[in-house]
N, C-alpha and C positions, 0 to 999 in steps of 0.2 A: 705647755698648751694653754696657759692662762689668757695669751691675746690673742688666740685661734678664737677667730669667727667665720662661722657659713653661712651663705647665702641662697636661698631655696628657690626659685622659681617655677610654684608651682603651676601642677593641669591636672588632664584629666590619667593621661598616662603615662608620660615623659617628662621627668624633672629635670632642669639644668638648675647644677648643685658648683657653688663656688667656694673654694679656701684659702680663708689670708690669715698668713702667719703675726705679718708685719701691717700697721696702720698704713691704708692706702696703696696695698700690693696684692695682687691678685699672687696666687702661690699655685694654685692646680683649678681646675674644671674639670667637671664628670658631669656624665648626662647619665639617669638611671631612670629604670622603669618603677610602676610602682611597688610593685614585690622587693625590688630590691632595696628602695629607700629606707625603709625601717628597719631591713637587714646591713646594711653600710651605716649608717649613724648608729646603730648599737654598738660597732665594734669601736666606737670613734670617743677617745675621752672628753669628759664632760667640758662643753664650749658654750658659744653664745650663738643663736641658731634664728637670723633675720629672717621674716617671710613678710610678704605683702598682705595687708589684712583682705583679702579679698574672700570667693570661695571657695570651703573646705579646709582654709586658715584654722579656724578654732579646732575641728579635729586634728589636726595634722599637727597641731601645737600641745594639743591634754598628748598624743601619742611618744614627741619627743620629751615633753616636760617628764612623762613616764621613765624616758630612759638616761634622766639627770640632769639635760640638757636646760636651759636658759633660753626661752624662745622668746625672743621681742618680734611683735607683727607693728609694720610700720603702715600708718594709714599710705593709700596709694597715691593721694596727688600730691602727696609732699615728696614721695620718689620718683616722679617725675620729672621731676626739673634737674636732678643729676644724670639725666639717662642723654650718651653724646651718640650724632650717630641717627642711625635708624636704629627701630625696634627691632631686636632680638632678644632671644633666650641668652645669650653671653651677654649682651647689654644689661639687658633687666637686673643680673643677679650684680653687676656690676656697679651698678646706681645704687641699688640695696646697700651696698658695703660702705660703700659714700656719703648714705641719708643716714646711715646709723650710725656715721663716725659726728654727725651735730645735734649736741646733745637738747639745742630748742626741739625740735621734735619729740613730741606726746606720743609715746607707744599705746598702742590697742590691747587691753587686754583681753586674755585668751577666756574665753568664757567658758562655763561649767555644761556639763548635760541639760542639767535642771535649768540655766538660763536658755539655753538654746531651746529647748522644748517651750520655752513660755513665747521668744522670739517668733518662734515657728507659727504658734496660733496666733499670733500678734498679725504675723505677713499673711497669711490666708482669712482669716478675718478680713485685712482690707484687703487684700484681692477680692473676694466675693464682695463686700460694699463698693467697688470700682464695678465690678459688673452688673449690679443692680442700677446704679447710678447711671449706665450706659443702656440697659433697658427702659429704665424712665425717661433718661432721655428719646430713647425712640420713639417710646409710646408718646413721647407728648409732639414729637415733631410729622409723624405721620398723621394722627389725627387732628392735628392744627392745617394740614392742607386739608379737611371738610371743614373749619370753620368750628373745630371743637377746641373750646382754649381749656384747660387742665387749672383747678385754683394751686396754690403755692402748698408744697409740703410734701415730701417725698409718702408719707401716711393716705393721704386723700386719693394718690394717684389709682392705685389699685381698684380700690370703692367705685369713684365713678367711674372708670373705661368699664367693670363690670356692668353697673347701671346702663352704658351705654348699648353697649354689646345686647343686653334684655333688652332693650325699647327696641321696637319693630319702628318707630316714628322716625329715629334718629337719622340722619341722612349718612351712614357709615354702608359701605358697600356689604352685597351679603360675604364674597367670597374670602373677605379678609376677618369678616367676624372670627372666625374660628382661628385665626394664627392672633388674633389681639387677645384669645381668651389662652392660649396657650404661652403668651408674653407674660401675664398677669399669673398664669400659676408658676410661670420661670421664677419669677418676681417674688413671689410667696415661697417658693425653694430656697432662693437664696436669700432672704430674712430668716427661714425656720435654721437653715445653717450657721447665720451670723449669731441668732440668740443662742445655739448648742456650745458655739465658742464662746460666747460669753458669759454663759453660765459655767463653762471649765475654768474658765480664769477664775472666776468668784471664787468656787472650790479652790483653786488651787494659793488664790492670793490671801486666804482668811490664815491659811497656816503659815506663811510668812508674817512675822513680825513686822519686817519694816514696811509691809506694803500694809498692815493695818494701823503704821503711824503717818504714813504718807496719807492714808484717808483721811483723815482727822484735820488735813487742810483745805481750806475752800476750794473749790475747782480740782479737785483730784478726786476720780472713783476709781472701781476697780479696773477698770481700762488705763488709766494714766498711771495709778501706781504699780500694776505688774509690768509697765510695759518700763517706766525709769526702773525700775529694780534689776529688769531683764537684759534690756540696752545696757544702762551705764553700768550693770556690778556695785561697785561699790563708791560711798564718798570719798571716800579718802582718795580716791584721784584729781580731787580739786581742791586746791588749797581756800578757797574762799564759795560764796553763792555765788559773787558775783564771774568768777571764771569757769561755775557750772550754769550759769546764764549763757556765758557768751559761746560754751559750746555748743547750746541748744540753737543760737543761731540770734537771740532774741535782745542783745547788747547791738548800737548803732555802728554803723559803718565811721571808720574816722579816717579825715585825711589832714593831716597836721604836717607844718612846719615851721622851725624857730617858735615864735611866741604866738605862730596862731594856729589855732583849733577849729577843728570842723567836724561835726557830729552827724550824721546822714541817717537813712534810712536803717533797718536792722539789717544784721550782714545775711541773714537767711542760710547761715553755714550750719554744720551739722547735721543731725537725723530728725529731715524734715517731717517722719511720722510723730516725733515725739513733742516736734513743736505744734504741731497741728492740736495733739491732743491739749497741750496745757492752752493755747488760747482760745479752744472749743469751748475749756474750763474757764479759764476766766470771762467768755460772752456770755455764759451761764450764772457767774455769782453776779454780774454786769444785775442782769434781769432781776436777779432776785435781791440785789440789794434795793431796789426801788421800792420794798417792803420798810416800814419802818422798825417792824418787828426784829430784822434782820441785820440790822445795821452795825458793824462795829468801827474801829478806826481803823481798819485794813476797807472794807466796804464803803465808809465817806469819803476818805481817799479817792478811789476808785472812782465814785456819782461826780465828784469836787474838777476832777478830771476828765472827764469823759462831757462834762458842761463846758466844760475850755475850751477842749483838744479836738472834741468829737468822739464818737462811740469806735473805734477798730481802732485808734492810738490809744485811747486806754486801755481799750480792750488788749492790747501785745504788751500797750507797757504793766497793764495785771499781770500777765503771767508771768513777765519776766521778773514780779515780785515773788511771786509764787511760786520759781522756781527758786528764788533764794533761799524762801521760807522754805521751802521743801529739803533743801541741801541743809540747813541748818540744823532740823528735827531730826532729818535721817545720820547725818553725821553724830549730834550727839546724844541718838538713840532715846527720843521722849517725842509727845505727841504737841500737838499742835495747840497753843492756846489765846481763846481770844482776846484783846486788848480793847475796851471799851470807853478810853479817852478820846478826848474830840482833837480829832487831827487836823 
């Protein structure tokens, strides 16, 4: 059973489950329900057990890894392009057997409780800052048909529609006053939500080690370092910074051939929440490096560049240093230090 591998296709009730003895043969298909999955792969010697990283992947991976198995999850749009055919459940597991016979493909790995739990507040955190962001947009788009323009800053908005909503002068109709006042305490619910989650990260990221070495580098707080802690697991899935750069998305697009090169835009691949957060990070040290008190040779860099290039190309191409620097501390476990030669 050493080059027995299955193939899982999961859902929510109905698996289609595939076995190949031999590279590139399909040997049997079974479809089972969920009861029966973890009861059929237990009785089955220990193999190499492919699933699509999609959802319910990680549990379904800690349950087989439990029962000795080898669970590689393959990202899904690299299993795609083996799937011939229309889509099916016999297809899918099919393509699975096929992407994980090439061994360029980067397997996902199966995350812990403890990383899943911090992922979890990571996604509802910004679901709620998505729905705030779309209540401000309301508020600013219904009261701009009176002629009430809103100043810049997601902070301001709430203050003055209340001021507004008070003044009897304002030209705001009366029957909508009372649905603008109950907008603005939506608004103020899901703020008081976002800070409870963030104040559980802090708690939870002060007792991880690595996410209080990850602090220690510019443009990273408690939000960017529990969330790469949470997301990526561990460094040792990247041989260098610069190939945990380009999984963040934040390395140029390149289209080469023979002797010529071409460098584009960033490919914008990867988990575009984690990219968001580091060059949130880097627009932040951007600011405060125009301190002189502040400055080191990671920050004149940065001002040196951003005077060239403009402020939002340096502002990516900072973070995609700071993703390096980050992959380097965390890989070899010590904290961040700054470098005060002139760059």
């Amino acid at each position: 059973m050493k080059d027995t591998v299955f193939a899982i296709d999961l859902a929510k009730s109905v698996f289609q489950l595939a076995v190949s003895h031999h590279p590139g043969r399909v040997s049997k298909q079974y479809r089972l329900t969920r009861s029966q999955l973890l009861r059929f792969m237990g009785k089955q010697p220990a193999a190499t057990v492919l699933m699509e990283a999609c959802g319910s992947a990680h549990f379904w991976g800690r349950e087989l890894d439990r029962l000795g198995h080898r669970v590689r999850l393959l990202p899904v749009r690299h299993v795609a392009p083996y799937r011939t055919g229309n889509k099916t459940d016999r297809i899918d597991v099919e393509a699975m057997l096929e992407a994980g016979r090439n061994e360029k493909i980067c397997d996902v790995p199966v995350k812990s409780i403890d990383q899943q739990g911090l992922t979890a507040l990571h996604r509802v955190r910004s679901r709620w800052l998505a729905c705030r962001t779309a209540r401000i947009n309301t508020l600013r788009g219904l009261l701009r048909e009176f002629g009430l323009v809103m100043p810049l800053g997601a902070r301001r908005v709430v203050p003055q529609v209340r001021a507004w909503i008070d003044d009897a002068e304002v030209g705001i109709p009366t029957p909508i006053r009372a649905v603008l006042r109950e907008l603005c305490d939506e608004i103020g619910e899901l703020e008081r939500r976002m800070h409870l989650v963030e104040d559980q990260l802090e708690t939870i990221g002060s007792h991880i080690p690595a996410v209080s070495q990850l602090r220690t580098v510019p443009g990273i707080g408690p939000l960017t370092g529990t969330a790469i802690v949470a997301f990526v697991g561990s460094p040792q899935r990247f041989p260098s910074g610069r190939h945990f750069a380009s999984y963040l998305g934040l390395t140029p697009r390149e289209r080469s051939s023979g002797t010529s090169r071409h460098l584009g835009r960033i490919s914008t691949r990867g988990d575009t929440y984690l990219r968001m957060l580091l060059i949130h990070g880097a627009r932040a040290v951007l600011c405060h490096a125009k301190r002189p008190a502040t400055q080191d040779a990671l920050r004149r860099w940065a001002l040196a560049l951003e005077k060239k290039r403009g402020h939002n190309v340096a502002a990516v191409a900072l973070a995609n240093r700071i993703a390096r620097i980050a992959w380097a501390i965390w890989s070899r476990n010590q904290e961040y230090r700054e470098v005060n030669r002139q760059a």
